[in-house]
C-alpha positions in Angstrom: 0.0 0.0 0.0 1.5 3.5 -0.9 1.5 6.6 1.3 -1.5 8.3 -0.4 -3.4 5.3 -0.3 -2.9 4.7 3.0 -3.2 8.5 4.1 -6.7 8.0 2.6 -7.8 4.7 4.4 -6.8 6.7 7.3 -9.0 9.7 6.9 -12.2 7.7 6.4 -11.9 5.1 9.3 -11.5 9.2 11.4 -14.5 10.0 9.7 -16.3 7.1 10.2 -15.2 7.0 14.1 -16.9 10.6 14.7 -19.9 9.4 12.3 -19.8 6.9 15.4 -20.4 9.3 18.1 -22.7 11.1 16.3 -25.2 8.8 15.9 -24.5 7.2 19.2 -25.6 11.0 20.5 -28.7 10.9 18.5 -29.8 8.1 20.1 -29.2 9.3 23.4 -31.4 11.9 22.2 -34.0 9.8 21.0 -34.9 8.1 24.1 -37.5 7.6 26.0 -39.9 9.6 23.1 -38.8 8.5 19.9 -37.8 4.6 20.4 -37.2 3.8 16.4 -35.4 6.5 16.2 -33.0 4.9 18.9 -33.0 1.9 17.3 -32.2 3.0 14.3 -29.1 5.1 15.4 -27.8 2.0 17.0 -28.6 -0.3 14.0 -26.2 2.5 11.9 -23.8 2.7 14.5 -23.1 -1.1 15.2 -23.0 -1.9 11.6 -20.4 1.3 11.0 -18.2 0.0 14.1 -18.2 -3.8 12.7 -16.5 -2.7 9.6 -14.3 0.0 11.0 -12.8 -2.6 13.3 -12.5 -4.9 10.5 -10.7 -1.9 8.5 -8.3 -0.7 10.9 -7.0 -4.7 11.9 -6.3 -5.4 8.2 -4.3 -2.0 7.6 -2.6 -2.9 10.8 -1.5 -6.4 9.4 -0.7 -4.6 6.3 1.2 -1.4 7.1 2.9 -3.4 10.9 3.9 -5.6 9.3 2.0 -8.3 11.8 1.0 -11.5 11.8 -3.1 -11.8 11.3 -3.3 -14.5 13.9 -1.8 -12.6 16.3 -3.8 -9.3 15.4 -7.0 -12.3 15.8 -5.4 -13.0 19.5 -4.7 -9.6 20.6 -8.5 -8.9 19.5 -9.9 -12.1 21.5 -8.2 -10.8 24.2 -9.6 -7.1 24.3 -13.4 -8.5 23.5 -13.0 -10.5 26.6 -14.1 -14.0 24.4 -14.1 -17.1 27.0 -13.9 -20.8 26.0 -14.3 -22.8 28.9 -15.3 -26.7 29.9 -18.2 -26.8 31.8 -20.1 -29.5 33.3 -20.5 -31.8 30.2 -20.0 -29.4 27.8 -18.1 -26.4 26.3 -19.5 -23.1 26.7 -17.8 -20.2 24.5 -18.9 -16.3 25.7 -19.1 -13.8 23.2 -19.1 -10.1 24.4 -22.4 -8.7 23.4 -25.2 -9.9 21.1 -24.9 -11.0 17.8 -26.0 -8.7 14.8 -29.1 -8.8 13.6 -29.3 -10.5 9.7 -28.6 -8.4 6.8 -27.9 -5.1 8.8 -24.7 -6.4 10.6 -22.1 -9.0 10.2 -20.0 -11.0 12.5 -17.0 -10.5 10.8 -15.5 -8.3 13.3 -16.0 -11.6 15.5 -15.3 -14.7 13.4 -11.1 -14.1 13.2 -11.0 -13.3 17.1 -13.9 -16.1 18.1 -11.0 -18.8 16.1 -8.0 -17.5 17.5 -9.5 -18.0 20.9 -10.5 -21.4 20.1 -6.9 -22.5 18.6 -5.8 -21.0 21.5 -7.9 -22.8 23.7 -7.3 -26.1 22.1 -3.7 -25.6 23.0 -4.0 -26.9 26.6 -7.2 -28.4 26.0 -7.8 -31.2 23.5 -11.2 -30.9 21.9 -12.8 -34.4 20.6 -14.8 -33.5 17.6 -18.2 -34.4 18.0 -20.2 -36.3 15.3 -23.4 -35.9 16.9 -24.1 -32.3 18.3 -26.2 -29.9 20.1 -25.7 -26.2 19.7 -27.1 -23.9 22.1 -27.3 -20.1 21.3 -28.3 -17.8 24.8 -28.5 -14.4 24.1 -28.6 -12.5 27.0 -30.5 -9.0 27.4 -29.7 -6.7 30.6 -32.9 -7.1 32.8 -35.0 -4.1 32.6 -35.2 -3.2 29.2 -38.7 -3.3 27.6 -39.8 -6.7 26.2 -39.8 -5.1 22.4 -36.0 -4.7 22.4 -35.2 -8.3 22.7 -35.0 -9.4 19.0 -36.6 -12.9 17.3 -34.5 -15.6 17.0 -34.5 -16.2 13.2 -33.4 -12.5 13.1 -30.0 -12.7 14.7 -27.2 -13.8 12.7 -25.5 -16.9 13.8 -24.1 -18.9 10.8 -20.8 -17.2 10.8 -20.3 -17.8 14.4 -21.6 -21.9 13.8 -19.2 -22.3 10.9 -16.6 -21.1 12.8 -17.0 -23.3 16.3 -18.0 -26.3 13.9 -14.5 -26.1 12.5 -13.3 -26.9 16.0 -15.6 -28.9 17.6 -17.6 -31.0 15.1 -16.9 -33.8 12.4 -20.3 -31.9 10.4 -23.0 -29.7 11.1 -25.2 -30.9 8.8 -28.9 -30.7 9.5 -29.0 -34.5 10.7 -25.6 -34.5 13.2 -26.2 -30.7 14.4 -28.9 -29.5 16.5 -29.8 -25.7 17.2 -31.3 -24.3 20.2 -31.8 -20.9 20.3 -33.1 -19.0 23.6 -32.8 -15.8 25.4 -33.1 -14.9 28.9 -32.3 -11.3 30.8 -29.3 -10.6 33.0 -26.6 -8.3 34.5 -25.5 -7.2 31.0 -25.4 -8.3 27.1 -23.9 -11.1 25.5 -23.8 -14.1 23.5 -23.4 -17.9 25.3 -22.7 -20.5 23.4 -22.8 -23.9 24.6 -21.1 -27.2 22.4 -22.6 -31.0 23.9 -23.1 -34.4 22.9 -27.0 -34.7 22.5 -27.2 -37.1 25.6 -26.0 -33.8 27.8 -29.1 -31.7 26.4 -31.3 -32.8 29.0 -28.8 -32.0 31.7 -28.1 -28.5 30.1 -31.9 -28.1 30.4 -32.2 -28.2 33.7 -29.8 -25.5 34.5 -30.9 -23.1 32.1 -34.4 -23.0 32.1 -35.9 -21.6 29.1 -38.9 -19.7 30.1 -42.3 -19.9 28.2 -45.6 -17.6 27.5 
């Protein structure tokens, strides 16, 4: 990359950082009168900051002259992503909720989210599964109104399941994988996911209860 190609990547990401905090004001703004306002202030906002990130790593890796894996484990790091054995299963925590489908993309998640796992596996052997069970908690900070907690089949998780498939699982075809999708309130937002043999679902089940109408 030359200079003036460079001086010009840089310039936009600025822009596109103080594009950021303006619309991160507006919605301040917009609350408690004008709610789709707010939400569509954050829907710009996320979306702008998922690429930016994405941006400013590669130009790192390019102009640094780093390695991408490590830029992926210094990223892991600073998102806080935790891959832990638990019980009789894996659970991986992501640091806030997924994007919702065609308006966002986990990109900014999917490098990170594998180096944490390569890392993980490391000091931790992982047995691919051919029979699995997938379990996707997102988790909402209790208090916020009811509307604000998305539909399932509008958050996207495919990126995320190709990339813990690669680690964990011999296929995730439709007849070896199972999905389970819930969500539940709590101290904050995030993204649990939980990897178990389909024998363990029951088990899993019991500790996380899924609350119904």
């Amino acid at each position: 990359m030359n200079q003036h190609e460079l001086q010009k990547r840089l310039i936009r990401y600025q822009g596109e950082s103080e594009q950021i905090g303006f619309w991160l004001s507006w919605a301040k703004q917009s609350l408690p009168e004008d709610f789709e306002g707010y939400r569509r202030s954050l829907q710009d906002a996320s979306g702008l900051a998922e690429r930016l990130a994405c941006g400013i790593r590669d130009i790192r890796v390019e102009t640094c002259f780093l390695p991408r894996a490590e830029v992926f484990r210094e990223a892991a790091q600073t998102q806080d992503i935790l891959v832990e054995a638990e019980e009789s299963w894996h659970r991986i925590l992501l640091p806030g909720l997924l994007p919702k489908k065609k308006t966002g993309s986990c990109a900014f998640l999917t490098g990170p989210l594998s180096a944490a796992l390569t890392e993980y596996r490391k000091g931790h052997p992982i047995r691919q599964l051919r029979r699995t069970v997938v379990c996707f908690r997102h988790l909402y900070s209790a208090g916020l109104p009811e509307r604000m907690v998305r539909d399932h089949d509008n958050i996207e998780v495919k990126q995320v399941l190709d990339v813990i498939a690669d680690h964990f699982l011999a296929d995730d075809n439709g007849l070896l994988c199972t999905n389970l999708y819930t969500s539940a309130m709590g101290d904050g937002e995030g993204t649990e996911v939980y990897v178990m043999a389909p024998e363990y679902l029951g088990k899993w089940l019991n500790l996380h209860t899924i609350k119904t109408p």
